[in-house]
C-alpha positions in Angstrom: -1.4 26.7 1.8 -1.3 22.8 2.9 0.2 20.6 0.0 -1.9 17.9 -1.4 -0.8 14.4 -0.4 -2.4 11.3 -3.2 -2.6 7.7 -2.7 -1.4 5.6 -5.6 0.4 2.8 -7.2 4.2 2.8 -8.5 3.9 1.9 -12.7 7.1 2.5 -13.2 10.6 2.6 -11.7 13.2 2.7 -14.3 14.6 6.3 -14.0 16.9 6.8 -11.7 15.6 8.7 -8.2 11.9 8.7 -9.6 9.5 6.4 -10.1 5.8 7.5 -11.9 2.6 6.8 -9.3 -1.0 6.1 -10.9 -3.7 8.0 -9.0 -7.2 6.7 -9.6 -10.3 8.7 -8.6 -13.8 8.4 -9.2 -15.7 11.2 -10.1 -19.9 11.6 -10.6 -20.5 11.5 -14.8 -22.5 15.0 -14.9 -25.2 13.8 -17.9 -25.6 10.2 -16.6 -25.0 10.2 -12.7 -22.5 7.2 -13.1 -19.4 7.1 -11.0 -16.7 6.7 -13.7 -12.9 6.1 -12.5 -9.9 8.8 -13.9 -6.7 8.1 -13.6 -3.3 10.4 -13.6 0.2 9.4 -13.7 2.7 11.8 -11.5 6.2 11.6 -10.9 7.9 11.3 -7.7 11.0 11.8 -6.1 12.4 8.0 -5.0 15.9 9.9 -3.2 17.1 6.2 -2.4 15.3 3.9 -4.7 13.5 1.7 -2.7 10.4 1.3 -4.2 9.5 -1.1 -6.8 6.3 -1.9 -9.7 3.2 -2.7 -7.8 4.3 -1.0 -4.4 1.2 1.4 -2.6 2.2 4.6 -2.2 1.8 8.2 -0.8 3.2 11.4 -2.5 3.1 14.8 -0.9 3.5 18.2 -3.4 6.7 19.5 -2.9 8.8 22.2 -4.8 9.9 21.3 -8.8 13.0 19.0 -9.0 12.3 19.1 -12.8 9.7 19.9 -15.7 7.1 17.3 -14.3 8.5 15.9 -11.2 6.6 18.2 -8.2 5.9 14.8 -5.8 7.9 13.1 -2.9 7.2 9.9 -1.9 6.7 10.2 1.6 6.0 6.4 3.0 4.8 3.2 1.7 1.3 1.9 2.8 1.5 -1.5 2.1 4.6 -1.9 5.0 2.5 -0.4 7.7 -0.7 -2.6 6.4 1.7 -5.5 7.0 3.2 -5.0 10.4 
């Protein structure tokens, strides 16, 4: 089975080796047919700490380092936007 990999935005870095990623997606309302935006926080595995608040993400599913922390961080999109 292929793991899911999300796109998001770090929200917090403050623990140490994880940082929690905000996932927005936008979904069809079923009664009104309006495209309404969700949003999920996850937490990741930062192994070295490197990124920061505000940093784009990718997370990959991985196996369970603890009770809610199933993600990797596996690159950061804003650095390869850049170069």
């Amino acid at each position: 089975m292929p793991s899911r990999i999300l796109t998001g935005t770090v929200v917090c870095d403050k623990c140490d080796k994880t940082v929690a990623i905000r996932v927005v997606n936008s979904v069809l309302h079923p009664l009104y047919k309006k495209m309404c935006r969700r949003h999920k926080k996850y937490l990741a595995h930062d192994e070295f700490n490197v990124y920061k608040v505000g940093d784009v993400v990718s997370i990959i599913e991985s196996r369970p380092f603890s009770k809610n922390k199933k993600w990797v961080v596996i690159n950061n999109n804003t650095a390869l936007q850049e170069s």
